[in-house]
TORSEKE-673770 format. One record per residue (C-alpha): residue in three letters; x, y, z. Coordinates in Angstrom, 2 decimals, always signed. Layout:
 type      c1      c2      c3
  ALA       X       Y       Z
...
% end
This chain:
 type      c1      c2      c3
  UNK  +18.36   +2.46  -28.93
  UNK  +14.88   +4.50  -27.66
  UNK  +13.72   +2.67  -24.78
  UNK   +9.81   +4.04  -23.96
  UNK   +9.32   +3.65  -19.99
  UNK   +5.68   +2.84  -19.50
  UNK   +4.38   +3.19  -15.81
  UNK   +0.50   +2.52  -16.09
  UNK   -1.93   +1.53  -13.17
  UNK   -3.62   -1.82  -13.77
  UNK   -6.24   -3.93  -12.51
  UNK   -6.44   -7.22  -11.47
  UNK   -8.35   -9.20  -14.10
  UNK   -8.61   -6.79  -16.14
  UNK   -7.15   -8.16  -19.49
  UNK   -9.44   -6.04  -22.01
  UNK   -8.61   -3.17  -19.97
  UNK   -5.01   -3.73  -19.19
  UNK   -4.41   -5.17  -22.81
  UNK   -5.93   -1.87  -24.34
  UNK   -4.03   +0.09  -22.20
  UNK   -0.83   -1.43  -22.78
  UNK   -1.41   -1.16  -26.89
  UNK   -2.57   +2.42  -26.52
  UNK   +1.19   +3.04  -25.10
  UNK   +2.82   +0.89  -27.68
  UNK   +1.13   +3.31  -30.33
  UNK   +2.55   +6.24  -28.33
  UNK   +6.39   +4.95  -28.05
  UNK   +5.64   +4.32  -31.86
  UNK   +4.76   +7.86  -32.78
  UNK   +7.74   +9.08  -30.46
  UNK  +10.74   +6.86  -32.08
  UNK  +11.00   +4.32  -29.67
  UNK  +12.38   +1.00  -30.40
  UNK  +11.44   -0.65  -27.35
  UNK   +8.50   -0.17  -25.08
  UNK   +8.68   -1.83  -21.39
  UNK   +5.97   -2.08  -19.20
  UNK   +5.86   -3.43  -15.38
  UNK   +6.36   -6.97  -13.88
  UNK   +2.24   -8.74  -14.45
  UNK   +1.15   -5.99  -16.14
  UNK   -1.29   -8.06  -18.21
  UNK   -3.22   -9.53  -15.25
  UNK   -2.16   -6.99  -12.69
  UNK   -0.01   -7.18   -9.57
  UNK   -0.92   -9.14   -7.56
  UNK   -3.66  -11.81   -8.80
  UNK   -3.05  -14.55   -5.35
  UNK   -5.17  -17.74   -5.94
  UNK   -6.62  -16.45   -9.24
  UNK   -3.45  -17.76  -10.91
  UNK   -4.61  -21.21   -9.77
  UNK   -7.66  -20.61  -12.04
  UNK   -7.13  -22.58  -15.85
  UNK   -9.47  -19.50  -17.55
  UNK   -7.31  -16.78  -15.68
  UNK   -4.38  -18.32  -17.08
  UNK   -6.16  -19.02  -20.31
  UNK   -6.99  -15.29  -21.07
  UNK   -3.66  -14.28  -19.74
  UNK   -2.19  -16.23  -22.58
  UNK   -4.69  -14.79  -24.99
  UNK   -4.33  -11.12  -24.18
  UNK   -0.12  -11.62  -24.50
  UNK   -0.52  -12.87  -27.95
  UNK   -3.59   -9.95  -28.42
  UNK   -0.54   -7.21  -27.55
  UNK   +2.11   -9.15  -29.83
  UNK   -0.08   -8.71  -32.68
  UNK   +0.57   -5.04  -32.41
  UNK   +3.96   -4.89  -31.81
  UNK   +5.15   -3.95  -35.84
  UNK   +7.76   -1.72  -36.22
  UNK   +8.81   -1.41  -32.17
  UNK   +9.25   -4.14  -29.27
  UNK   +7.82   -4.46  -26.21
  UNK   +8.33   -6.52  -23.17
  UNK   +4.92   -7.41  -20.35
  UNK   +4.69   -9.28  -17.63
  UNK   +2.41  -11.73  -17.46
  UNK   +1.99  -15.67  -15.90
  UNK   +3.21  -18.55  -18.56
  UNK   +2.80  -22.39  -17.80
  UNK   +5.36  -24.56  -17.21
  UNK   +5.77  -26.93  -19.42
  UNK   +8.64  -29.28  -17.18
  UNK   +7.37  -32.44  -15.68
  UNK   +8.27  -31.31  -12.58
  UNK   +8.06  -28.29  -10.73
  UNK   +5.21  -25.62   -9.85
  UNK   +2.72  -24.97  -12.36
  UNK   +3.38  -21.39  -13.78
  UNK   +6.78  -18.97  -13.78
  UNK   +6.37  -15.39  -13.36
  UNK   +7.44  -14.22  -16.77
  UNK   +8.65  -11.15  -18.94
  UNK   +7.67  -11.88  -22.50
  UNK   +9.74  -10.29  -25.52
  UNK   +7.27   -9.44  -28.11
  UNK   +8.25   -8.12  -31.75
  UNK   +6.62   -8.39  -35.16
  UNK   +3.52   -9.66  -33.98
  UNK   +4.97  -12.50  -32.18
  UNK   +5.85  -13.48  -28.75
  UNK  +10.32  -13.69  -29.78
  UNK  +11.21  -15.00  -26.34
  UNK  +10.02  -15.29  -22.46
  UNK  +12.50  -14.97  -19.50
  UNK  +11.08  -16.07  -16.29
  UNK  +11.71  -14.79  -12.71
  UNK  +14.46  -16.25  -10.95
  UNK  +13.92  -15.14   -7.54
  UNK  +10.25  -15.24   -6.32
  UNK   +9.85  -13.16   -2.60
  UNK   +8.29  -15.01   +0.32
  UNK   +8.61  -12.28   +2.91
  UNK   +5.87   -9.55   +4.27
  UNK   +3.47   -9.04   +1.59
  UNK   +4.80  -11.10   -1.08
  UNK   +3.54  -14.91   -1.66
  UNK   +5.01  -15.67   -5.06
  UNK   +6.78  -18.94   -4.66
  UNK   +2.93  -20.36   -3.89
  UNK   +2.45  -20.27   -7.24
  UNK   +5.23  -19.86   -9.20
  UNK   +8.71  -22.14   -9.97
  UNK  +11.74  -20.03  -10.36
  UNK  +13.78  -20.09  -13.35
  UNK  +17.17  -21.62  -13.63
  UNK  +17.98  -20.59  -17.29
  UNK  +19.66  -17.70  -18.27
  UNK  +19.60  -16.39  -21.65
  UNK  +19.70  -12.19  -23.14
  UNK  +17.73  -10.69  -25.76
  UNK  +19.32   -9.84  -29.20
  UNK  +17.48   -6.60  -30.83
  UNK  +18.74   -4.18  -33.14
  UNK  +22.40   -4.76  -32.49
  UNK  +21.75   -4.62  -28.74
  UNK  +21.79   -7.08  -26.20
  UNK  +19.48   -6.66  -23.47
  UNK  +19.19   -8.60  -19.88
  UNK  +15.40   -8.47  -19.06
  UNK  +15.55   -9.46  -15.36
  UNK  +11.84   -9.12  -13.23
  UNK  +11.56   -7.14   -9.95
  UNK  +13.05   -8.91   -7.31
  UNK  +15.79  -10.44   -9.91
  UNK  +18.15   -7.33   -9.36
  UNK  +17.45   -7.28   -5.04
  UNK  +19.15  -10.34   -4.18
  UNK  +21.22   -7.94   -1.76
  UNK  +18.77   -6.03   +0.42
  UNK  +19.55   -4.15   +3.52
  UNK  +17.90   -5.55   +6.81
  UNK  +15.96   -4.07  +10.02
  UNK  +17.93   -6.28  +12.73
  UNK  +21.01   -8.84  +13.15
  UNK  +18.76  -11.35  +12.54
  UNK  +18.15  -11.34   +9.06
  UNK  +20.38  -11.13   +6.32
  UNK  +21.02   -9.33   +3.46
  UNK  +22.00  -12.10   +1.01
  UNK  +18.85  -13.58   +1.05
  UNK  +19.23  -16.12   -1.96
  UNK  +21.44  -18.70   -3.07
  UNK  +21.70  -17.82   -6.94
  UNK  +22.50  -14.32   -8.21
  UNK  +20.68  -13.54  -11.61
  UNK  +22.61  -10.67  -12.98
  UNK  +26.08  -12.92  -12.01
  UNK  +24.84  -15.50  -14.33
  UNK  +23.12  -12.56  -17.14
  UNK  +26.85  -10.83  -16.66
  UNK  +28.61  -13.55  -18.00
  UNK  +26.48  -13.23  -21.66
  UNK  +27.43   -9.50  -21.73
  UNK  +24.66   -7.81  -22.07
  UNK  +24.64   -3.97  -22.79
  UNK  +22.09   -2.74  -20.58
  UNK  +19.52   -4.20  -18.27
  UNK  +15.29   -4.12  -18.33
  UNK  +14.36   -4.65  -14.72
  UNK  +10.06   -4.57  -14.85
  UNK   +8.97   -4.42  -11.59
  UNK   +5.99   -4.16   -8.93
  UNK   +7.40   -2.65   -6.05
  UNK   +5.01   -1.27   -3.47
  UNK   +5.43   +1.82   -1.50
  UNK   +6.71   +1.67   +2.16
  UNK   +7.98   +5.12   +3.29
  UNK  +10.87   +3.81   +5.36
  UNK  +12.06   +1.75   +2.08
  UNK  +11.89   +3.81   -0.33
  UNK  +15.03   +5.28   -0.87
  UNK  +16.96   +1.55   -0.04
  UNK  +15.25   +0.69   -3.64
  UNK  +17.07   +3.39   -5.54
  UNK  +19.82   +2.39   -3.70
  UNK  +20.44   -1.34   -4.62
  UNK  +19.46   -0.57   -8.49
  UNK  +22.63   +2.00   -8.14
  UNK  +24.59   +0.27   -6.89
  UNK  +23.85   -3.51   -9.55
  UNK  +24.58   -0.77  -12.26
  UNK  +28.39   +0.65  -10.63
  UNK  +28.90   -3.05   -9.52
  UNK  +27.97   -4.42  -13.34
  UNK  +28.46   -1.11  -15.98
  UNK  +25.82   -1.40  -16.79
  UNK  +22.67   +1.40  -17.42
  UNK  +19.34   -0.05  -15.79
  UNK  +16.14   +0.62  -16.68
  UNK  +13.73   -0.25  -13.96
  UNK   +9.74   +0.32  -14.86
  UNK   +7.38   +0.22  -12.27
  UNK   +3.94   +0.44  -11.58
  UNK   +1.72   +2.63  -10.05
  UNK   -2.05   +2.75   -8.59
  UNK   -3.26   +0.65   -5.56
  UNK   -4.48   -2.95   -5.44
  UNK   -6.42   -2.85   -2.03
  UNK   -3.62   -2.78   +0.69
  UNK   -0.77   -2.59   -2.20
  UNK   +0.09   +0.95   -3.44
  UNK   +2.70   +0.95   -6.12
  UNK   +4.12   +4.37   -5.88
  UNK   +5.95   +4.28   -9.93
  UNK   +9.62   +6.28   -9.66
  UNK  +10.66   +4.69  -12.39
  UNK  +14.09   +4.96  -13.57
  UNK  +16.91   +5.21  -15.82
  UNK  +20.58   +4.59  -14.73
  UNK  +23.23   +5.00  -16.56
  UNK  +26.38   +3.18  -16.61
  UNK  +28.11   +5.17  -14.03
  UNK  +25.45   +4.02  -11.47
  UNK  +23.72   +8.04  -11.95
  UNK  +20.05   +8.30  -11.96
  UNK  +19.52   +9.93  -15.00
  UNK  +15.90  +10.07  -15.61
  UNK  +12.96   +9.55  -13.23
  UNK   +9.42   +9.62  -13.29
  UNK   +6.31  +10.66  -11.64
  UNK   +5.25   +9.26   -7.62
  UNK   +1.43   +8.22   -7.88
  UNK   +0.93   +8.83  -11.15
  UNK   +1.07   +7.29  -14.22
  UNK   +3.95   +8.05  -16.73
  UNK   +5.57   +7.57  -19.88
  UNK   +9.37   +8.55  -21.33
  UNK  +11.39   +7.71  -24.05
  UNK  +14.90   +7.38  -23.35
  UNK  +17.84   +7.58  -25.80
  UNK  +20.53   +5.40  -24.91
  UNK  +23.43   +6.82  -26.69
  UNK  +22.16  +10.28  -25.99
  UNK  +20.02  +10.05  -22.66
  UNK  +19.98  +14.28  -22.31
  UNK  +19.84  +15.92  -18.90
  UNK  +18.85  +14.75  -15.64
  UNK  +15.47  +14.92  -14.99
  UNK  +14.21  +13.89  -11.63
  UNK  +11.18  +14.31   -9.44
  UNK  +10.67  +16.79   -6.59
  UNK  +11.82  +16.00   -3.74
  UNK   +9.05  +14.90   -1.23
  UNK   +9.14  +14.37   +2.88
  UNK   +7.66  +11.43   +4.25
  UNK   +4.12  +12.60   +5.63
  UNK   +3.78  +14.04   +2.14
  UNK   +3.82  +10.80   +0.45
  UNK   +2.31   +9.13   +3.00
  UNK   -0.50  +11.26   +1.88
  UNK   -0.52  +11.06   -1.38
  UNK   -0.44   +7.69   -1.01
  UNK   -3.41   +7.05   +0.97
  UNK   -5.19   +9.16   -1.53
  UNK   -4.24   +6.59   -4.22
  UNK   -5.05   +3.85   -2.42
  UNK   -8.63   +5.48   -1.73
  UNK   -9.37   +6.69   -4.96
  UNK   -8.16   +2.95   -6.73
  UNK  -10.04   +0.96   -4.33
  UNK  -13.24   +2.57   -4.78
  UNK  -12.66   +3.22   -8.67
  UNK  -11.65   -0.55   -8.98
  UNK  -14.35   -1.77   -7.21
  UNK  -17.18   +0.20   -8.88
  UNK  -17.74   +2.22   -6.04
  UNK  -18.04   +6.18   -5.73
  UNK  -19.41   +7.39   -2.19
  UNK  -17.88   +7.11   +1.15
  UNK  -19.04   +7.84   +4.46
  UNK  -17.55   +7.93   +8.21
  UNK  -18.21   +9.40  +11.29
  UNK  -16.75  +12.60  +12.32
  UNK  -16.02  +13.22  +15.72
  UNK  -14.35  +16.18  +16.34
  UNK  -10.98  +14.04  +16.68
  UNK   -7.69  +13.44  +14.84
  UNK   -8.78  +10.30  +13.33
  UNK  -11.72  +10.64  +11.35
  UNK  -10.35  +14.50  +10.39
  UNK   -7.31  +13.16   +8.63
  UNK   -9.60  +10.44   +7.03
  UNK  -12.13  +12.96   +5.64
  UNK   -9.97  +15.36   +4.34
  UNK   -8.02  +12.39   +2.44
  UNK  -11.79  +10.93   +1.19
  UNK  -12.34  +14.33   -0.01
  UNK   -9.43  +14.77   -1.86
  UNK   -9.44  +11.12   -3.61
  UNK  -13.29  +11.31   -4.05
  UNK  -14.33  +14.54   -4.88
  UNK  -16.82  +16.34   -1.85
  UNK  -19.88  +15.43   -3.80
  UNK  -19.28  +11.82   -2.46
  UNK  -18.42  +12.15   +0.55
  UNK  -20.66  +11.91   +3.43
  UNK  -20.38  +11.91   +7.42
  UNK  -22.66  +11.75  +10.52
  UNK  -21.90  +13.68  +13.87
  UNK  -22.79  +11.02  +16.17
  UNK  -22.49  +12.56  +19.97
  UNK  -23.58  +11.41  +23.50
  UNK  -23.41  +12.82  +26.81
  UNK  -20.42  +12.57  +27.08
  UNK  -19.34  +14.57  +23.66
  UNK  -17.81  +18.05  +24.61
  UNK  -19.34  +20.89  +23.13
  UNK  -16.16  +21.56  +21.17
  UNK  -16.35  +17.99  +19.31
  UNK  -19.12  +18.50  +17.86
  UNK  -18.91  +22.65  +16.90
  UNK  -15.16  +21.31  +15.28
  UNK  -16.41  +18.35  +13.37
  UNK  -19.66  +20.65  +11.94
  UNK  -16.73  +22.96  +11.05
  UNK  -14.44  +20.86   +9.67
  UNK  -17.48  +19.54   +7.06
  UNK  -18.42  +23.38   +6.30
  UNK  -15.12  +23.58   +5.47
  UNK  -14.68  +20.79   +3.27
  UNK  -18.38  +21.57   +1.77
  UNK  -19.56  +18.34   +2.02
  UNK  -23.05  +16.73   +3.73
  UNK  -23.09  +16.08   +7.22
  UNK  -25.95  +15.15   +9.69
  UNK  -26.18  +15.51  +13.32
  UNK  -27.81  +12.55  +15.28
  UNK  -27.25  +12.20  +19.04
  UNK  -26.89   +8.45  +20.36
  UNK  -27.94   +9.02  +23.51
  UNK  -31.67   +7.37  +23.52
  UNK  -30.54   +4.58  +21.44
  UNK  -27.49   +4.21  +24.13
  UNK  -30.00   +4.94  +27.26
  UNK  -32.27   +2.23  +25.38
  UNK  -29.79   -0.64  +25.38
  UNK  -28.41   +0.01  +28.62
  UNK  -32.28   -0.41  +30.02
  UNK  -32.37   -4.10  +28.16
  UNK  -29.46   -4.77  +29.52
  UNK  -30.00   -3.64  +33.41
  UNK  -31.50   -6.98  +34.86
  UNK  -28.47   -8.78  +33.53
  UNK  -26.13   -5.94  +34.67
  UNK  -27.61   -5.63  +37.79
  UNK  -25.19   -5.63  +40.97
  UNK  -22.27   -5.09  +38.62
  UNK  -19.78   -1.87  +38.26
  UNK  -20.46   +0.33  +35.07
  UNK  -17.09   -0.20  +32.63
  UNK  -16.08   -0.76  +29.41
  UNK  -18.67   -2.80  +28.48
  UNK  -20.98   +0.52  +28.37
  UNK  -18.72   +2.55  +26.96
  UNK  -18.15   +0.09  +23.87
  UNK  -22.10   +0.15  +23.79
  UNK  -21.84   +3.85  +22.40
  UNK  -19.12   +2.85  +19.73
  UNK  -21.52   -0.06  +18.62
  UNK  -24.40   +2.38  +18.12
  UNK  -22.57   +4.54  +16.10
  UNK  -21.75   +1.98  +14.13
  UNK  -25.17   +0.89  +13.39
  UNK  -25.93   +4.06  +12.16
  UNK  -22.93   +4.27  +10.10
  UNK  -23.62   +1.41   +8.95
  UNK  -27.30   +1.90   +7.99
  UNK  -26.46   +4.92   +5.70
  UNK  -23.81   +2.15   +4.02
  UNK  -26.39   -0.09   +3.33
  UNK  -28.83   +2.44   +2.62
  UNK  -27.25   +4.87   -0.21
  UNK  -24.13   +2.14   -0.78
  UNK  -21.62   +4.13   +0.92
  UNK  -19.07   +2.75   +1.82
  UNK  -17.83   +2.94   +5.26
  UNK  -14.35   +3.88   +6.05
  UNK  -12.59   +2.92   +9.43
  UNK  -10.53   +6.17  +10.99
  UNK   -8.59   +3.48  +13.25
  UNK   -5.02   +4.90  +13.21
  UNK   -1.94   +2.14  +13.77
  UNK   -1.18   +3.18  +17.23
  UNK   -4.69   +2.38  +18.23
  UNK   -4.68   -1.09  +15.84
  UNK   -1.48   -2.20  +17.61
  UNK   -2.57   -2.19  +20.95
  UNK   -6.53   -2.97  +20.61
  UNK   -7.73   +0.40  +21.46
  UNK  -11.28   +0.17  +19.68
  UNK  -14.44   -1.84  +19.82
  UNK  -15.26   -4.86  +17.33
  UNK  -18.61   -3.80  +15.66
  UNK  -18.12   -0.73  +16.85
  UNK  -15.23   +2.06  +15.58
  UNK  -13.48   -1.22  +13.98
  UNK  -16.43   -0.98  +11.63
  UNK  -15.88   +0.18   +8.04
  UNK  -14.81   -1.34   +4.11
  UNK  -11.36   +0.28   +4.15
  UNK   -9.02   +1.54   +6.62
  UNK   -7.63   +4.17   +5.84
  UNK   -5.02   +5.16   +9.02
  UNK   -4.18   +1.69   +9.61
  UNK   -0.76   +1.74   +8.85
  UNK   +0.02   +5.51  +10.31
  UNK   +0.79   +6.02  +13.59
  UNK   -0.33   +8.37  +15.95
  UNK   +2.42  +10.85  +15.48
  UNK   +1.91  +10.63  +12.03
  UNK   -1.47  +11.63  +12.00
  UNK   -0.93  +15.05  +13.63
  UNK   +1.80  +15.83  +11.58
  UNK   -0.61  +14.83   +8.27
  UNK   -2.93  +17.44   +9.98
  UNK   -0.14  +20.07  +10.31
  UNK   +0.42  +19.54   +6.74
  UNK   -3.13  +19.46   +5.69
  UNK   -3.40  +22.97   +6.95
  UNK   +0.09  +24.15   +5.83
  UNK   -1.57  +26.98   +3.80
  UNK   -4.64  +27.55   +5.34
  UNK   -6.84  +25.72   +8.19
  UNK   -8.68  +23.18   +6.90
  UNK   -8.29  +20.71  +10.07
  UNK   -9.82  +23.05  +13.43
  UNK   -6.85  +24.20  +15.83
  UNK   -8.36  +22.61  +18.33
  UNK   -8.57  +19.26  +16.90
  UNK   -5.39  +18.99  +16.48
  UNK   -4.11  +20.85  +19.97
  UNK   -6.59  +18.92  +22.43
  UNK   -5.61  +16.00  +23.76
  UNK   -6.84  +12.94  +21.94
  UNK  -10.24  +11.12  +23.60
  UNK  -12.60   +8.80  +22.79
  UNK  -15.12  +10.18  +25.00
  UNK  -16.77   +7.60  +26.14
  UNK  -16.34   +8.15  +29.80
  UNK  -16.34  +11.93  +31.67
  UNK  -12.92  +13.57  +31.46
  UNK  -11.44  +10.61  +29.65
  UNK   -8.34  +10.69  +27.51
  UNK   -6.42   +8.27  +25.58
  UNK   -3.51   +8.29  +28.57
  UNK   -5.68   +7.08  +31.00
  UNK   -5.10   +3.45  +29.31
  UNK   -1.74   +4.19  +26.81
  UNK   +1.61   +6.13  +27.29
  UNK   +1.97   +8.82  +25.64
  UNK   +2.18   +8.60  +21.76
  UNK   +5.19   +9.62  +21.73
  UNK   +6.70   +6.85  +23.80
  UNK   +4.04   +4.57  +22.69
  UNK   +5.39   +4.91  +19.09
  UNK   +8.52   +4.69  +19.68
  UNK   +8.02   +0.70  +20.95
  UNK   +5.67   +0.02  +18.69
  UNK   +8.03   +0.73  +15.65
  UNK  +10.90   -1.20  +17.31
  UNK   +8.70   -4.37  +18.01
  UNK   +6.57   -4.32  +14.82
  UNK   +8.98   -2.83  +12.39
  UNK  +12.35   -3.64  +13.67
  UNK  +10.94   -6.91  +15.25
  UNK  +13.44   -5.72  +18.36
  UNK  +12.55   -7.83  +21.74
  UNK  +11.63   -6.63  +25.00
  UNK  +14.90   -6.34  +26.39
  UNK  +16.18   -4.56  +23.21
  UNK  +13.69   -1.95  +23.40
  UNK  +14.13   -1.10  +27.26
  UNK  +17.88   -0.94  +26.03
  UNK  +17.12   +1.92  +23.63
  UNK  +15.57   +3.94  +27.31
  UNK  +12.31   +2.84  +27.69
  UNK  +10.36   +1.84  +31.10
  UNK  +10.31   -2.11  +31.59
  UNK   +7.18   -2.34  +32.81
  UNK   +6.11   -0.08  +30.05
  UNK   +7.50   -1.98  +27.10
  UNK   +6.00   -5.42  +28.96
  UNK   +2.56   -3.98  +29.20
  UNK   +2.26   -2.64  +25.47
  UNK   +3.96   -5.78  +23.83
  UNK   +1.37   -7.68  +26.30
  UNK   -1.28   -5.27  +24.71
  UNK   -0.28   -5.95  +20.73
  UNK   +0.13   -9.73  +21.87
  UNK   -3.00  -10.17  +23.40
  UNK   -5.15   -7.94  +20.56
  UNK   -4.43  -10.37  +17.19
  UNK   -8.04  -11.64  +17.07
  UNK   -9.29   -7.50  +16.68
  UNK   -7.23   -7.04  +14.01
  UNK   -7.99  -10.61  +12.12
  UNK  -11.62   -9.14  +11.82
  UNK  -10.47   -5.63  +10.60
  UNK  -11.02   -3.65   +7.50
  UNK   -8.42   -4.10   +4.97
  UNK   -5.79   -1.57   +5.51
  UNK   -4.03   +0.53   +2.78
  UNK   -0.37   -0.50   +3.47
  UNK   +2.52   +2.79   +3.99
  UNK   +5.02   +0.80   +5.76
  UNK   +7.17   -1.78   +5.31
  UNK   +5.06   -3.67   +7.54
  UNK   +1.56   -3.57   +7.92
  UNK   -0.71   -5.30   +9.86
  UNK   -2.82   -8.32   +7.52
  UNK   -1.34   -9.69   +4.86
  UNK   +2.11   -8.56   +5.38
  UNK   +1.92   -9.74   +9.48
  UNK   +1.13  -13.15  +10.41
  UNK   +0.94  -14.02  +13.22
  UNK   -0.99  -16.59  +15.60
  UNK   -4.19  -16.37  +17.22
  UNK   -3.64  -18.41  +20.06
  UNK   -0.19  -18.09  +21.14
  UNK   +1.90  -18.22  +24.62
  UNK   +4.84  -15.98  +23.54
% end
């Protein structure tokens, strides 16, 4: 059989835009032989739709646009994801569902079995699992359509803690026992560059443990904080990956099963390198998605907001992109002459405006009720706030929208001003540490310099004070990293993380920090999601808490 692989970016709501995608690459696995077409897990309302499933139209037009694709499906099959009702007395209102669809019809619908509750995903809110088990007969073949997390009831975990059987029912044990002779896995499985490769890993190894070849579609583009990276895959029955296709991008393949041909995989990437080229997705979908084409952010001469330009620029074009220099007394010389540079470079519009009479303005309002106190961060977060009223102004003004530079190091620990450098639509470093960010600068400039030496070599201040540097208030990102990973990835306690070498009073004070910081980051931008866990929807924790 000639299975077409069909990795498409989608958007939410979409249906006349989805549907017409999805029948546009049902006419192309037509003209190329294929017998079976398979697109990702919700394809037809896009991954992932939260509370608009509880809406009767949504589900309505959902419905609709299925049977809309169906009626095209002559002479080849195709399977979509897309929401179906329940029809059981009992039970949550919709399953999560893979629909079958041949000669113009809708031939059968296998639901999802297991529905994730952990980090990002929220599926069991709305959906009842399934508890039936059936395969598909076509053309002689019989195929096991499973749904994303269906084939990942065994996932490695970050501590002791957890475990890795983490349901009760196994759904390829029960599809096993029906012998099927290969398996459709159609998935939506975010990017997280310190999960990536565990993914490959567990479709491997369901394919050596069951004989069976796999093939796994996924999708790609960026749904806000999600980015869905693709990699799609075929696996053959030995448990080899066989055929694999593009990171970021959308795709299509046709894949003989008797006769898959030779191995064709996809570059081999490093981390910071998809870490970038996912953070341009996720910039270029959310402002595509959302009708919007112009950006703007202010560029300071540091790390931050140079990393966060040059990744605006590339996902937006330089036409739309946009930045003000925004310094005060206390901005070195070098700040600003590296940020001007740094726009000349990239060719795109910049304006200088200095702060300081809007700054000296406020502080005189404010004297009397200052008066007989010590000068402190209160002043210093009054020249964040005034840039961000001017940022803000050219947002409103031209509909730009703002983007926040606020790397995760920074997030974790509160290092920012509310209404001030917090400000912004989209945040586009939120998820990247510190570390990260000057090795995305290193290979920004890997064959030429883009990013000013000196940005990059100086040591990292928000200049709000004289001589001030990020050290005078954290460790050094190096160290600071380091915890920060092993409490908010590896969810590691105190006393685990002084195990692995660090200071005690060290680890206390920036746990204390991250602890004591939750209501900043409750009233941040959305972030565009890298990791395997992300501050917002993927991180929830209390607002008012003693632990």
């Amino acid at each position: 059989m000639k299975v077409a692989l069909a990795q498409l970016n989608y958007i939410i709501g979409d249906f006349e835009g989805n549907a017409a995608k999805i029948i546009e690459h049902i006419e192309k696995a037509k003209i190329a032989g294929a017998d079976l077409v398979v697109f990702s897990e919700l394809s037809v309302t896009g991954y992932y739709p939260h509370d608009l499933l509880e809406k009767k139209e949504f589900i309505r037009k959902a419905e609709e646009t299925v049977k809309q694709i169906a009626a095209s499906c002559h002479g080849i099959a195709a399977i979509v994801g897309a929401p179906r009702i329940n029809e059981n007395e009992q039970g949550k209102t919709l399953f999560n569902s893979a629909f079958f669809l041949v000669e113009g019809k809708i031939q059968s619908v296998h639901n999802k079995t297991l529905l994730p509750t952990y980090d990002i995903f929220d599926e069991y809110r709305h959906f009842e699992p399934n508890r039936d088990f059936d395969i598909v007969e076509y053309k002689g073949e019989r195929i096991a359509v499973t749904i994303c997390e269906d084939l990942w009831d065994e996932q490695p975990t970050a501590n002791e803690f957890g475990k890795n059987k983490l349901y009760r029912v196994s759904p390829m044990e029960e599809l096993a026992k029906l012998q099927p002779e290969f398996v459709v896995n159609i998935s939506a499985s975010p990017f997280s560059y310190n999960q990536e490769n565990w993914r490959k890993d567990v479709l491997v190894k369901k394919a050596k443990k069951y004989n069976l070849p796999i093939f796994y579609v996924n999708q790609t583009g960026a749904q806000t904080e999600l980015i869905f990276d693709g990699g799609s895959v075929f696996i053959n029955v030995h448990g080899k990956i066989v055929k694999e296709l593009k990171y970021f991008e959308e795709d299509f393949l046709v894949v003989d099963t008797q006769n898959p041909g030779g191995i064709k995989l996809q570059p081999e990437t490093n981390r910071i390198e998809k870490i970038y080229d996912a953070l341009v997705l996720g910039i270029r979908d959310y402002f595509g998605k959302n009708g919007f084409r112009q950006a703007t952010l202010g560029l300071s001469g540091g790390i931050d907001s140079a990393v966060t330009v040059v990744l605006a620029v590339r996902a937006l074009g330089p036409e739309n992109v946009r930045v003000l220099l925004l310094p005060s007394k206390y901005s070195s010389y070098h700040s600003v002459e590296d940020a001007r540079q740094l726009a000349e470079n990239l060719k795109i519009r910049y304006d200088i405006l200095n702060i300081q009479s809007a700054v000296d303005s406020f502080e005189k309002e404010l004297a009397p009720l200052f008066e007989g106190t010590q000068s402190g961060i209160a002043e210093e977060n009054i020249q964040a706030r005034a840039r961000g009223i001017y940022l803000m102004a050219i947002s409103n003004k031209f509909g730009h929208i703002l983007l926040n530079t606020t790397n995760k190091s920074e997030c974790a620990v509160g290092y920012g001003t509310l209404y001030g450098d917090m400000n912004g639509g989209l945040a586009v470093l939120g998820d990247v540490y510190k570390t990260d960010v000057f090795k995305m600068a290193r290979f920004i400039n890997r064959e030429r310099e883009i990013i000013p030496e000196n940005t990059i070599v100086k040591p990292p201040s928000a200049e709000l004070r004289p001589e001030q540097k990020d050290t005078d208030s954290l460790p050094e990102y190096e160290i600071l990293d380091e915890i920060l990973f092993s409490f908010i990835e590896q969810n590691l306690s105190p006393k685990e993380i002084e195990n692995k070498g660090f200071d005690a009073e060290t680890v206390k004070k920036v746990i204390r920090m991250v602890n004591t910081t939750e209501y900043k980051r409750f009233q941040a931008a959305p972030i565009l999601r890298v990791s395997s866990k992300a501050f917002g929807f993927g991180r929830k924790m209390p607002l008012v808490a003693r632990y």
